[in-house]
C-alpha positions in Angstrom: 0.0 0.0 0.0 2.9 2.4 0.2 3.0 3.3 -3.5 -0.4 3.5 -3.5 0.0 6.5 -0.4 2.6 8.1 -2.5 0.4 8.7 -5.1 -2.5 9.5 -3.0 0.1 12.3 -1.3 0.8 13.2 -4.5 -2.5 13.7 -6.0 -4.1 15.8 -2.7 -0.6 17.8 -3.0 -1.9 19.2 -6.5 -5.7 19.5 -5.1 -4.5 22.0 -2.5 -4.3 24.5 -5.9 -8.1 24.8 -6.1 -9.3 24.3 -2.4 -7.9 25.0 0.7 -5.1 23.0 2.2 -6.3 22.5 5.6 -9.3 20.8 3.7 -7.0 18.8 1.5 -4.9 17.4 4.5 -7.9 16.0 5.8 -9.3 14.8 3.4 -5.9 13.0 2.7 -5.3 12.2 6.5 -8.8 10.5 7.0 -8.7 8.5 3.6 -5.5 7.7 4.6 -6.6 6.1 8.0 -9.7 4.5 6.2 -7.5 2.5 4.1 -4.5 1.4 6.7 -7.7 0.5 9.4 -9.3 -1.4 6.2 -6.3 -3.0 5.4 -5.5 -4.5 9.4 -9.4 -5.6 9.1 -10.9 -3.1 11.7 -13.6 -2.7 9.6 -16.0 -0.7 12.0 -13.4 2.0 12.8 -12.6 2.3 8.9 -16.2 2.8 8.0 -16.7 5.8 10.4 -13.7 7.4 8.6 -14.6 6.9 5.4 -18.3 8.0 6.4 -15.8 11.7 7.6 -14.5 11.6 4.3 -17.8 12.1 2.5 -19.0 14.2 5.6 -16.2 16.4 4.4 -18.0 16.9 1.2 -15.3 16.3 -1.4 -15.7 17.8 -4.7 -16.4 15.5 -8.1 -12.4 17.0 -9.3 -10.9 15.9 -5.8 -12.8 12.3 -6.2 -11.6 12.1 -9.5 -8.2 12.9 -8.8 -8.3 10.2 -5.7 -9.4 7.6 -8.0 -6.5 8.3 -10.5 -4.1 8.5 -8.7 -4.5 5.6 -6.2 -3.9 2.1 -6.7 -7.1 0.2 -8.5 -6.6 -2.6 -6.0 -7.4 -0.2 -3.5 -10.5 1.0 -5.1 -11.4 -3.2 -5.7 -10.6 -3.7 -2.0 -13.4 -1.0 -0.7 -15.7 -1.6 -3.4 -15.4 -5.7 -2.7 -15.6 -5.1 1.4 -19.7 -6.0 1.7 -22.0 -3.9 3.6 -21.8 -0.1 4.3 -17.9 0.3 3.6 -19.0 -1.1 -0.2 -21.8 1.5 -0.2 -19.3 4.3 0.8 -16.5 3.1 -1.8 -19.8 3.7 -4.2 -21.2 6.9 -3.4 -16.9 8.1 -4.0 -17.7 6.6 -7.8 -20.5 8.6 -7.9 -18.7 11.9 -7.7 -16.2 10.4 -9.6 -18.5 9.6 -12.5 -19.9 13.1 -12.1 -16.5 14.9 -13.2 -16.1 12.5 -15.6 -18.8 13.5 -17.5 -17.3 16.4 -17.9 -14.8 14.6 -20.0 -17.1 12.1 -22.1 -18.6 13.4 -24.6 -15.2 15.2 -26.3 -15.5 13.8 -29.6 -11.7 14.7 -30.5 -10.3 13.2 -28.0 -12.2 9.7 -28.2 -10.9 9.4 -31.8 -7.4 10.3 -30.5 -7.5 7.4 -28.6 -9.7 5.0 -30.4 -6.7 5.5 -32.9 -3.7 4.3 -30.4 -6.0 1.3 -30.1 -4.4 0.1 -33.6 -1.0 -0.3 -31.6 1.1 -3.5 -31.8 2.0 -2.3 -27.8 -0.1 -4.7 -25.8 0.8 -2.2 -22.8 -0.3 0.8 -25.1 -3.3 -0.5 -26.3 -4.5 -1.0 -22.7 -3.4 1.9 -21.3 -5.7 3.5 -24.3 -8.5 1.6 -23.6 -8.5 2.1 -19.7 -8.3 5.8 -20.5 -11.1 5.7 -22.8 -13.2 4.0 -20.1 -12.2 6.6 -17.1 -12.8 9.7 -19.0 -15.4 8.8 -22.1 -17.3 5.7 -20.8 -20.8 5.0 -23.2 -19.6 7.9 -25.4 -16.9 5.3 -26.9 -19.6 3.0 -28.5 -20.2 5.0 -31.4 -16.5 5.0 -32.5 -16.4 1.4 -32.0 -19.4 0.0 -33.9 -17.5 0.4 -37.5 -14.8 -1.9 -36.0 -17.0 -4.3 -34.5 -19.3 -4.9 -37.3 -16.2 -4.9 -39.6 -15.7 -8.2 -41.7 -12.3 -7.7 -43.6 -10.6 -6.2 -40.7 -10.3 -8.8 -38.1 -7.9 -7.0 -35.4 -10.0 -3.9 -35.2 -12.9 -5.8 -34.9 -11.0 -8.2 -31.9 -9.8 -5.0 -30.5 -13.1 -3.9 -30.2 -14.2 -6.5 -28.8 -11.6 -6.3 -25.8 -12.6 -3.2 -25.7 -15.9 -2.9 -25.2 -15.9 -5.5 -22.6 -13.2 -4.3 -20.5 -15.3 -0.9 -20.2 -18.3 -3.5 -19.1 -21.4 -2.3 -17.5 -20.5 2.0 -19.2 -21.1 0.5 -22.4 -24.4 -1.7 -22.4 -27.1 1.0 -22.4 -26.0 2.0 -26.4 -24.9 -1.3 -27.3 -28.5 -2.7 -26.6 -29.9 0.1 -28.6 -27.5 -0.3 -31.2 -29.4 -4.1 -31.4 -32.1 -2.4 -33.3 -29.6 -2.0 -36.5 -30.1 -3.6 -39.9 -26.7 -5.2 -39.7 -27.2 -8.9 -38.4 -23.3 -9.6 -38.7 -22.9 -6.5 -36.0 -26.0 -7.4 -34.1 -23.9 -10.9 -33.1 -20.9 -9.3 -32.4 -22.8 -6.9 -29.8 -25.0 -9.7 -28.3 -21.5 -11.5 -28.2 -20.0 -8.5 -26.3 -23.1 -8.4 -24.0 -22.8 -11.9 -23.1 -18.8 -11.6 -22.4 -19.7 -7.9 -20.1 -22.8 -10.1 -18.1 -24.8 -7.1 -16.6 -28.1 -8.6 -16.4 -29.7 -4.8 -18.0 -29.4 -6.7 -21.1 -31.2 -10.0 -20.6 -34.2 -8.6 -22.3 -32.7 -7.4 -25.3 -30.8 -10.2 -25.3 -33.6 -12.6 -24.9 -35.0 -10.6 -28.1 -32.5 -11.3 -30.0 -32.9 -15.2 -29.5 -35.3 -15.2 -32.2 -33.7 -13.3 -34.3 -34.2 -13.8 -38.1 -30.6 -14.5 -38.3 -29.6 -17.5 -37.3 -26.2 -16.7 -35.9 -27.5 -13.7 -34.1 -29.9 -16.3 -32.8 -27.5 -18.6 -31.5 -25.3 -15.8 -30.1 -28.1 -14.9 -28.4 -28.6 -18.5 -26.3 -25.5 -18.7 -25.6 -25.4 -15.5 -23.9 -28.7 -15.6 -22.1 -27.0 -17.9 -19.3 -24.7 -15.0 -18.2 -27.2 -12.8 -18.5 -29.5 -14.7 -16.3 -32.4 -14.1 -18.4 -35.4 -15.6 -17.9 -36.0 -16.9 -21.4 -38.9 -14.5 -22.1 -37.9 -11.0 -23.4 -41.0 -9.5 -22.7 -40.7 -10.6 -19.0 -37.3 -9.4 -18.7 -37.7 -6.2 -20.0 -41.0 -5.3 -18.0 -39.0 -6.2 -14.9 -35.7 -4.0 -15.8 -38.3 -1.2 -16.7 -40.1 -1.7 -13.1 -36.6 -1.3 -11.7 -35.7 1.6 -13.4 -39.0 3.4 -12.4 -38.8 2.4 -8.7 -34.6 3.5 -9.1 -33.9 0.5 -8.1 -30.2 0.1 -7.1 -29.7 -3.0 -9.6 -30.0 -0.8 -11.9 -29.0 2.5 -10.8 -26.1 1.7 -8.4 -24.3 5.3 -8.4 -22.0 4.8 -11.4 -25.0 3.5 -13.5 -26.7 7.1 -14.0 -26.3 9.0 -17.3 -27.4 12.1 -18.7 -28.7 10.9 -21.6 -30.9 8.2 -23.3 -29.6 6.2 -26.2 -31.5 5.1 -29.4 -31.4 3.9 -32.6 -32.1 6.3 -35.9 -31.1 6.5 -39.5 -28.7 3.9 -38.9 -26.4 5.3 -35.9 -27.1 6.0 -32.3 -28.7 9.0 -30.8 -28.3 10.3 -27.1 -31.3 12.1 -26.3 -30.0 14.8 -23.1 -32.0 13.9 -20.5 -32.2 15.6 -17.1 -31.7 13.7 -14.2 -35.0 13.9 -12.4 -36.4 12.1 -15.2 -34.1 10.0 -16.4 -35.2 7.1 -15.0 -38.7 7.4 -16.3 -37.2 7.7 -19.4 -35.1 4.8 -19.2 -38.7 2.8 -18.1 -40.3 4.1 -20.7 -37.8 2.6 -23.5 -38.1 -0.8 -21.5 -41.6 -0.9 -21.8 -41.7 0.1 -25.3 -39.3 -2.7 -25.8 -41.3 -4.9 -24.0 -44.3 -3.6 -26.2 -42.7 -4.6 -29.5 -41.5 -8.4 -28.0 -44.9 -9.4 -27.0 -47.8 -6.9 -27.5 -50.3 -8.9 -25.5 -48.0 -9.1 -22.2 -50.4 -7.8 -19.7 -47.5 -6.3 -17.6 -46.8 -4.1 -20.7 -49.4 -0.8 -20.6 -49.3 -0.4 -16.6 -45.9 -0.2 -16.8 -45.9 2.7 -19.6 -48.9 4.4 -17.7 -46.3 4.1 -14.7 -43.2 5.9 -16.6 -45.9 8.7 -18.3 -47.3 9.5 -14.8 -43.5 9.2 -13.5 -42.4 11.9 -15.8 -45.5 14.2 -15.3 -44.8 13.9 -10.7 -41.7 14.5 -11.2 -41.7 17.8 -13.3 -44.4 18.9 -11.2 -42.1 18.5 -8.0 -39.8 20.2 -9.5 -41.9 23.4 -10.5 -43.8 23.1 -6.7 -39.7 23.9 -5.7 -39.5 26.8 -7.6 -38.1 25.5 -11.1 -38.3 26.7 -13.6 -39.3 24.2 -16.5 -40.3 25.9 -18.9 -38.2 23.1 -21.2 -39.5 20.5 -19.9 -43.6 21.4 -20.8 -43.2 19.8 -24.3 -42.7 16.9 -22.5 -44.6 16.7 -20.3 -47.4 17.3 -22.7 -46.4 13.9 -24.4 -46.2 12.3 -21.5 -50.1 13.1 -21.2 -50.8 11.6 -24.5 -49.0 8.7 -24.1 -50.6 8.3 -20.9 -54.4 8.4 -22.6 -53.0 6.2 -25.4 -52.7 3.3 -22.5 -56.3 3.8 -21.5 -58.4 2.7 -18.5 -56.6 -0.7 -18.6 -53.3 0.7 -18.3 -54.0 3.3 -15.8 -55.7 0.9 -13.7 -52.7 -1.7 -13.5 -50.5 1.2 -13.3 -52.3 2.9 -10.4 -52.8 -0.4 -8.3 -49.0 -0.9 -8.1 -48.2 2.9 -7.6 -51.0 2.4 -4.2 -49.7 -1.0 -3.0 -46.3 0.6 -3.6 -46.9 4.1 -2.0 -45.5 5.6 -5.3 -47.4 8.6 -3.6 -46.6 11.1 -7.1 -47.2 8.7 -9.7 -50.2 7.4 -7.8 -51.8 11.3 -8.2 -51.2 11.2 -11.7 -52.7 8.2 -12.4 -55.9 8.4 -10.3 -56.9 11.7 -11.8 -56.0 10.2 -15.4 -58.0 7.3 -14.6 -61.1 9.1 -13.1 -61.0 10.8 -16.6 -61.0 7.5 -18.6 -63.0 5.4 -16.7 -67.0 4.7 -17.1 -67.2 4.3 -12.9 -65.0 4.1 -10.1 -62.1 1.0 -10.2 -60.7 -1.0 -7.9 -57.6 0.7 -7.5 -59.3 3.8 -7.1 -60.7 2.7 -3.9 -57.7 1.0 -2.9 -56.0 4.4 -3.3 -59.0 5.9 -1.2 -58.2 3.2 1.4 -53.9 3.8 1.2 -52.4 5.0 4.3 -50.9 7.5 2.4 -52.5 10.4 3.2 -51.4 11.9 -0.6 -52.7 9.1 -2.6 -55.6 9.0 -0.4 -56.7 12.7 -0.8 -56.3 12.9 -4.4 -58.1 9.4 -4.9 -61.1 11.5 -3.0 -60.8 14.3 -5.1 -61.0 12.2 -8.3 -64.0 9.9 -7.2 -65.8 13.3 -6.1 -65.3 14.9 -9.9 -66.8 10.9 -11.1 -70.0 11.6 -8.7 -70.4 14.7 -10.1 -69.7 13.9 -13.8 -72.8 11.0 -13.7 -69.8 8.2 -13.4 -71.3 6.8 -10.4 -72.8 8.2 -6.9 -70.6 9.5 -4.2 -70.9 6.9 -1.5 -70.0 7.8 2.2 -66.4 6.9 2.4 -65.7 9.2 -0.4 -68.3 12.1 1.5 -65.9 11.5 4.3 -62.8 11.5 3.0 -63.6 14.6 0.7 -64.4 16.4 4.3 -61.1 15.0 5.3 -59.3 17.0 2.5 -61.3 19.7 2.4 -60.5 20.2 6.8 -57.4 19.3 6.9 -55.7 22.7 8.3 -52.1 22.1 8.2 -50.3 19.6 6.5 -46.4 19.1 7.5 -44.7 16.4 5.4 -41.7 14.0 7.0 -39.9 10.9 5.5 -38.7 8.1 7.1 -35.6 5.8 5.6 -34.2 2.7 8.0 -33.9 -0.9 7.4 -34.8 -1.7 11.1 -38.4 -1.8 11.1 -39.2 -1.5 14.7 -37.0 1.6 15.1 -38.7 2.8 11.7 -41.9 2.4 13.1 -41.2 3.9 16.6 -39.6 7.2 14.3 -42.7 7.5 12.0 -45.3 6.9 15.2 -43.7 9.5 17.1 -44.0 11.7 14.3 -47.7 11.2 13.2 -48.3 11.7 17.3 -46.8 15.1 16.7 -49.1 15.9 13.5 -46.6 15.2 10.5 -47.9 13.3 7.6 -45.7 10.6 7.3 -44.2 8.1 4.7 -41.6 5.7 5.4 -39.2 3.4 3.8 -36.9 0.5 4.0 -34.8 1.3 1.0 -32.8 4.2 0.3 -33.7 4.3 -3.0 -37.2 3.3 -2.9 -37.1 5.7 -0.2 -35.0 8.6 -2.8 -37.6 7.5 -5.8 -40.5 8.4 -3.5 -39.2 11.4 -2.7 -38.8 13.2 -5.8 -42.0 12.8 -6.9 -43.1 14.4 -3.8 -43.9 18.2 -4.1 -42.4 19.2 -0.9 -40.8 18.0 2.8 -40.8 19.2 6.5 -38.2 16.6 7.6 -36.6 13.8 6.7 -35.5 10.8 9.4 -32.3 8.4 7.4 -30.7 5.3 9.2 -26.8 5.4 8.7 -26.7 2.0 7.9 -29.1 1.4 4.7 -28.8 -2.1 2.9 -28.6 -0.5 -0.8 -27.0 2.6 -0.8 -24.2 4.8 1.5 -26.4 7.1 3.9 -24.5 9.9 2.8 -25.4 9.6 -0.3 -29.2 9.5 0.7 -28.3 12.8 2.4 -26.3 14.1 -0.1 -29.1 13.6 -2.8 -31.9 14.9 -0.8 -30.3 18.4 -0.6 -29.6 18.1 -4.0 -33.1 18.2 -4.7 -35.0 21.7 -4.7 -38.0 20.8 -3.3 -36.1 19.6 0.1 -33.8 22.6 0.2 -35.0 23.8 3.4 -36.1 20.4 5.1 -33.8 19.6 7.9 -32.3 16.0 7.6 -31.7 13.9 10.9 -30.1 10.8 11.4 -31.0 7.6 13.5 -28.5 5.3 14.4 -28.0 2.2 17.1 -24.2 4.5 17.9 -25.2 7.4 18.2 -22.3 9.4 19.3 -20.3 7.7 17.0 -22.9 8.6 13.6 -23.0 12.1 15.3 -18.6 12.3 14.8 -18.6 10.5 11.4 -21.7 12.7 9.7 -20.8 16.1 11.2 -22.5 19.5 10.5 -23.9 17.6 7.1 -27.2 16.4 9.3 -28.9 19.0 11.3 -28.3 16.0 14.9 -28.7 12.4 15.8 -31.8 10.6 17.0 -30.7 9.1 20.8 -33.9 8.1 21.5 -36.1 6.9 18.2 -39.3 7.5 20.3 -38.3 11.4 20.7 -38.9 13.5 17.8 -38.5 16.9 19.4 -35.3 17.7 17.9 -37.0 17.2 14.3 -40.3 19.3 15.3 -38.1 22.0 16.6 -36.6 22.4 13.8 -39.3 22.9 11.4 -40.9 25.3 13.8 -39.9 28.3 11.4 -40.6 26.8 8.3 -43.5 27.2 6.8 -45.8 24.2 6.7 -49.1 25.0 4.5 -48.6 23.8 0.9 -50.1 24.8 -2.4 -50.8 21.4 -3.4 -53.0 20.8 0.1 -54.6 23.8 -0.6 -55.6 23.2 -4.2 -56.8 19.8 -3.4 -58.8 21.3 0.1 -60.5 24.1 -2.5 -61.1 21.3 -5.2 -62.5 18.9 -2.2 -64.6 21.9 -0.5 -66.1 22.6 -4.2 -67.2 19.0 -5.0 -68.9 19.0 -1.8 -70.9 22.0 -2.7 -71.7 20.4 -5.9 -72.5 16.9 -4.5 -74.8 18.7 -2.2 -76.5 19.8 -5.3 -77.1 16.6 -7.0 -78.8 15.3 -3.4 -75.7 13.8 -2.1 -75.7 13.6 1.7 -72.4 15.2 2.7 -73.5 15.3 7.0 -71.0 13.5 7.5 -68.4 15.7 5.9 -69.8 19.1 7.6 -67.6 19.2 10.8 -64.9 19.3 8.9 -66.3 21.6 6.1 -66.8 24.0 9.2 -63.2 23.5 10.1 -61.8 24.8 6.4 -63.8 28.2 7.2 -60.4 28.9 8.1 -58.6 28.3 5.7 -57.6 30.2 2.6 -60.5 31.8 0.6 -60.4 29.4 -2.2 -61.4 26.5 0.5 -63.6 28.6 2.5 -65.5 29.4 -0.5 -66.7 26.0 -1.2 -66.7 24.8 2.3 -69.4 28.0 3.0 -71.8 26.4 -0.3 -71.4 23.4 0.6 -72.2 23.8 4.3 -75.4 25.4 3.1 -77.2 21.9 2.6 -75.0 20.5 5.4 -74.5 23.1 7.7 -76.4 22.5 11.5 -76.7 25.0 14.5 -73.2 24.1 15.4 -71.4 25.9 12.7 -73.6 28.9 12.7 -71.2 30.4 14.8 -68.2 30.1 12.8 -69.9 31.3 9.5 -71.4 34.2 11.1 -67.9 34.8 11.8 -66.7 34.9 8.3 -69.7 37.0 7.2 -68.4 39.7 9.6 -64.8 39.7 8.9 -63.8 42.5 6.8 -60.6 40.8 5.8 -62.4 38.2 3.7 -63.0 37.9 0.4 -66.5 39.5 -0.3 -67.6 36.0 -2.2 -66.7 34.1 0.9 -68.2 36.4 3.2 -71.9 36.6 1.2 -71.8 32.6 1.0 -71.3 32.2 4.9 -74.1 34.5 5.7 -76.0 32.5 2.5 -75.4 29.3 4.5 -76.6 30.6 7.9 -79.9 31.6 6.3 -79.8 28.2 4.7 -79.5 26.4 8.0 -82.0 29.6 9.7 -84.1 28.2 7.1 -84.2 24.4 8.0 -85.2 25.2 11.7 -81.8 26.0 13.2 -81.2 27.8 16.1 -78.8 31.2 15.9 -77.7 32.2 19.6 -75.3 35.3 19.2 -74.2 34.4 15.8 -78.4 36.4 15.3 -76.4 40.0 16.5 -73.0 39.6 14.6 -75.2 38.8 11.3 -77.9 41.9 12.2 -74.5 44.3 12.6 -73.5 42.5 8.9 -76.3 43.9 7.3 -76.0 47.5 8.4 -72.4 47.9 8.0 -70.4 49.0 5.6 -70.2 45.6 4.2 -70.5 45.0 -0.1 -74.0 44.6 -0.6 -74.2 41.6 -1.6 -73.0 40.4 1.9 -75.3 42.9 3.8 -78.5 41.4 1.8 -77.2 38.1 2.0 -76.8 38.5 6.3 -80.4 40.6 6.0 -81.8 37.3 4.2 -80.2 35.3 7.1 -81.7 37.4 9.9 -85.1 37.1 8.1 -84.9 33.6 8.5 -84.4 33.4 12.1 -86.7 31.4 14.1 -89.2 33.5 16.3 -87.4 32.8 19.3 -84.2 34.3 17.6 -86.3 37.3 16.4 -87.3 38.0 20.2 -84.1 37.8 21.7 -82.4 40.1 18.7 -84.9 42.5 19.5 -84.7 42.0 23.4 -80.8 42.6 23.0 -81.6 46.1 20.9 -83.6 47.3 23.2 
């Protein structure tokens, strides 16, 4: 390992140029000690420093130039050691793959080297073809297709062939799309390469290609399933690799698997499409399932699974504008998204929306219930299984979208949906949290204590189930991560959350079974350390300035409130929803509007009160104001009895009020009962 230090000293020597050298000399002292307390087998002490080095926040450039200049059977050594110290050793690749797409797509220099792969120099020839896999990765494919499908030139198509498969898992995503080309002696060779690489992404197009016209593409094709470990049906394995890819599954999109664009197939060469990263994996589903699609059009996994990576693309934009973002670039598509969404129908959004619910894919699950109330003759079984999802997001817009049904003729409101409807429409303040950690009674003592304290919360055991879930979310109070997660570094998890706009200001807090020693290793990067799972106050304190109401709530509390009103209409019995209807009076204009109608039909002496109230407050929106004293005289109307709320109304209608509210509260006061009437006049005299 000494060479391997030299270097290292070396390489954080030339860092200290662009960042300060107090910095540097950590960073190089703590890696340092990472690696010797690795190397003696004290594994536990070596993860807490490498956990300091990420705490430290290196830079992509001072990743990359770690990875350079240190050993590569140092790097093998972390990323073979199993359990957190692997994760770590992944989350460095990550930044190193992040300044190294800085350096991929340079189109002169990839032809530089693709040349000095002609070499007789054995040494040479690797040396050029482990630089064009550090610093060009999947970019290199496209300069190495003429070689492979070359059939006079036998060393340039070996060469490429070595190649490609020493760069592995950077160089299946355009070789499988480079599958679709008219050239079956190439399409062996790439299958061939596929099979030698053995990243399982490829099974399905693999599996494709086993019935492939030609017949040596076909046998190329069997032989390589095996190390592919493809299931033998294409459609199958593509549906499953698309699944994975929408849920960011770490199998396939461990940290060094990301890319900022999509490849395809057109007029005979490969396309990368720029994609951002937000949606890439959508986009990367979406190709699957359109895969899938063209293997076996009847596979019934096929439409949810596009409905899924439509509805995936549309959350996840719409997080991202809820933060702030502007994406103004991404409208176009988004608007095919909602096309190819309709084009999978009711069936697709059905399938689709059942595994988003039993999934708690909260963001695609909104989507895809208000797409489906749109397309479907009645309500669906996943619509009430959304209506019946813990999730309190998939549960309120699955109200929202069998109310607009009710109201469109698609089938009556029943008294679950009344309910839940009054639920939306009351709810006064709705403070998100997320929970991420393996153990699942700690999990579940974190995420009671924080529903006990008022918080909406969703939970996972993944970190990235738990990260997918998250971005399609349109906002956060808190966030609760384990730092010991089975699938990816904690740090990472951290590290990506406050990446993400929406979560800018959400304060992040860590549970662990040490922690004073998590509290040392993760540093000022998380806001504390959970001692006691049970006890939350740390998190609640820290969200006490943060603003908690979101637009999103409020929208769907207006939209709720509304559909009341209008169910009331159509002789819907919403009594069950009118304590909570009284409730929203409060809240923004826009819910107290409809809350006011609907409470008209529903409205009792008990919420006389509280709408007198908003008749006589000045601050109010005049609509609001004239249907609160409207409901009163409804409710006057139907026998009920006034109490004070009779004076606050008679002052309404000789104030300076808009007159439409003073001859709505004079409407009210004519509809008071006679003992009303007696004690209004008692109380003037």
């Amino acid at each position: 390992m000494t060479g391997s230090y030299r270097k290292l000293g070396l390489a954080l020597a030339a860092l200290c140029l662009t960042a300060p050298a107090a910095l540097a000399q950590d960073i190089e002292g703590t890696f340092k000690q990472a690696v010797d307390l690795l190397q003696r087998d004290r594994k536990d002490e070596a993860l807490r420093m490498f956990q300091k080095v990420l705490a430290m926040e290196p830079s992509a450039e001072q990743a990359y130039a770690l990875w350079t200049a240190t050993d590569h059977d140092t790097w093998l050594e972390i990323l073979r050691s199993k359990g957190d110290i692997e994760l770590v050793g992944r989350r460095m690749m990550a930044l190193v793959d992040a300044a190294r797409r800085e350096r991929r797509n340079d189109t002169d220099a990839i032809k530089a080297l693709v040349k000095d792969l002609s070499t007789d120099n054995p040494v040479e020839r690797r040396k050029a073809i482990r630089k064009l896999s550090a610093d060009h990765g999947e970019y290199v494919v496209p300069h190495l297709l003429g070689w492979l499908g070359s059939t006079a030139d036998e060393e340039n198509r070996t060469t490429a062939i070595q190649a490609l498969t020493e760069m592995s898992s950077d160089v299946v995503l355009p070789l499988c799309a480079a599958l679709a080309t008219d050239d079956a002696f190439l399409r062996r060779n790439i299958v061939y390469v596929l099979g030698r690489i053995g990243d399982t992404r490829a099974a399905g197009c693999v599996a494709r290609c086993a019935g492939d016209a030609d017949a040596s593409v076909a046998d190329a094709a069997k032989a390589a399933m095996g190390a592919l470990k493809s299931s033998g049906n294409a459609c199958k394995d593509l549906c499953a690799l698309g699944e994975a890819y929408h849920m960011r599954s770490g199998l396939v999109l461990a940290d060094h698997m990301w890319s900022d664009v999509v490849w395809s197939w057109g007029d005979g060469a490969l396309v990368a499409t720029a994609t951002p990263r937000s949606l890439y994996p959508d986009a990367m589903a979406r190709a699957c399932f359109t895969a899938a699609h063209i293997a076996d059009a009847t596979c019934a996994d096929v439409l949810p699974g596009l409905a899924r990576a439509e509805a995936g693309t549309i959350a996840a934009v719409n997080a991202l504008a809820a933060a702030g973002v502007d994406t103004t670039e991404m409208q176009a598509m988004v608007e095919k998204a909602h096309v190819a969404l309709g084009m999978t129908g009711a069936a697709g959004a059905e399938g689709g929306l059942a595994k988003s619910v039993a999934q708690g894919d909260s963001g695609t699950a909104a989507v895809l219930v208000r797409a489906l109330a749109e397309m479907a003759p009645a309500p669906t079984t996943a619509m009430r299984a959304a209506l019946a999802s813990k999730d309190g997001a998939i549960r309120s817009e699955a109200a929202v979208a069998l109310g607009q049904m009710a109201t469109w003729g698609k089938g009556a409101a029943s008294a679950d949906v009344v309910a839940a409807l009054g639920e939306v429409a009351g709810r006064q303040v709705v403070r998100l949290a997320y929970v991420i950690d393996a153990d699942a009674a700690r999990g579940q003592a974190v995420t009671g204590a924080l529903s006990a304290a008022g918080l909406m919360v969703n939970a996972s055991q993944s970190g990235v189930i738990g990260l997918a879930s998250l971005r399609r979310m349109p906002g956060l109070d808190a966030v609760v991560v384990s730092d010991s997660l089975p699938d990816v570094a904690a740090q990472q998890v951290i590290d990506e959350i406050k990446a993400e706009p929406a979560f800018a200001k959400a304060p992040i807090f860590l549970v662990s079974s040490n922690p004073e020693a998590a509290a040392e290793a993760f540093g000022d990067t998380v806001a504390g350390v959970l001692a006691n799972p049970a006890d939350v106050s740390a998190v609640t304190a820290a969200m006490s300035e943060m603003g908690s109401e979101r637009d999103r709530a409020d929208a769907l509390a207006a939209e709720a409130a509304g559909l009341l009103a209008t169910l009331a209409g159509t002789g819907t019995n919403i009594a069950p929803a009118a304590d909570a209807l009284a409730g929203a009076l409060g809240r923004k204009d826009a819910v107290a509007l409809g809350a006011a109608y609907a409470l008209c039909s529903a409205g009792n002496a008990s919420h006389v009160a509280a709408l007198a109230a908003v008749a006589a407050d000045g601050a109010r929106a005049e609509g609001v104001r004239e249907a609160a004293a409207r409901a009163c005289s409804s409710i006057f109307a139907r026998g009920g009895a006034a109490g004070e709320a009779a004076a606050t109304l008679a002052g309404v209608a000789h104030s300076d009020a808009p007159i439409s509210v003073r001859k709505a509260a004079a409407q009210a006061v004519g509809n008071l009962s006679a003992a009303d009437r007696a004690a209004l006049g008692a109380a003037h005299h």
